[in-house]
C-alpha positions in Angstrom: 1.8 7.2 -1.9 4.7 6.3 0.3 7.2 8.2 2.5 10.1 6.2 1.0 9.2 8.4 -2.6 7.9 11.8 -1.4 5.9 14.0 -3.7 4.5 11.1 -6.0 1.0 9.2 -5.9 0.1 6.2 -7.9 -2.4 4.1 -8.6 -1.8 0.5 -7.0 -3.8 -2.7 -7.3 -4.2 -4.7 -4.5 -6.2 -7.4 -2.7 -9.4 -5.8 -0.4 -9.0 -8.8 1.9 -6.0 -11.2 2.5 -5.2 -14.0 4.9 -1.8 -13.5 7.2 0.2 -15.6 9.2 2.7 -14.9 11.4 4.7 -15.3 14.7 5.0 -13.5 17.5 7.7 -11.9 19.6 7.0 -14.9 22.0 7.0 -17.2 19.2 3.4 -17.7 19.1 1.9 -18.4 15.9 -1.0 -16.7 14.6 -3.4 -16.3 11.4 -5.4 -13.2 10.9 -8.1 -11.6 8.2 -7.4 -8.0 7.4 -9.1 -6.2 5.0 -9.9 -3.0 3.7 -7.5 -0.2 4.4 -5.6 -2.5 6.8 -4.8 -5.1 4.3 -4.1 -2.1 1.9 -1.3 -1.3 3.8 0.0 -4.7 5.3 0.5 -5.4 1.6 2.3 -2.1 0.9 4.7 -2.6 4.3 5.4 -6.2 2.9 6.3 -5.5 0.0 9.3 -3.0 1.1 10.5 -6.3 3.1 10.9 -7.8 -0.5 12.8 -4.8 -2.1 9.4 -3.1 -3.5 8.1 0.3 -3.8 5.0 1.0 -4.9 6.4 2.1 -7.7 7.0 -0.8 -9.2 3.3 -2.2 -9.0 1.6 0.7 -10.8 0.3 -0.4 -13.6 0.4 2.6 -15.6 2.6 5.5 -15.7 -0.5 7.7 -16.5 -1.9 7.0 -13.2 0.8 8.5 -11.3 0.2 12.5 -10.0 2.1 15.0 -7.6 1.0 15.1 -4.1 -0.2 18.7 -5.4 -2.6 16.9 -8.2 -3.4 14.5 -5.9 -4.4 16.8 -3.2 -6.6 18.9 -5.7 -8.0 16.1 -7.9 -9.1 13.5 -4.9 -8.9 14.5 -1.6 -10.9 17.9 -2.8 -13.8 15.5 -4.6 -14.9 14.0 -1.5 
């Protein structure tokens, strides 16, 4: 899901672990591992820096739900 389209969830594939690189305020550079959740979402904040929404990296539109269905279907199960 994502704030910038309220309401819908989707099923997204992504990497569980990445590599990242980048520079500092103080123009340090620096390289990190993220994974899991964390690398979930640096992926998901990068791509709205490149004009993407989740959205457009479902691969199905079967996969997508209401937050309601979502809620009931997922959260509920665990």
């Amino acid at each position: 899901g994502c704030l910038s389209i309220p309401g819908i969830r989707g099923v997204v594939p992504r990497y569980q672990a990445i590599e990242v690189e980048y520079t500092t305020r103080n123009g340090n550079l620096h390289r990190q591992k993220l994974t899991d959740f964390v690398a979930r979402i640096f992926q998901h904040e990068s791509d709205h820096l490149d004009g993407i929404v989740f959205l457009d990296r479902v691969e199905s539109t079967q996969e997508l739900m209401t937050e309601q269905e979502y809620q009931q279907q997922i959260v509920q199960q665990k």
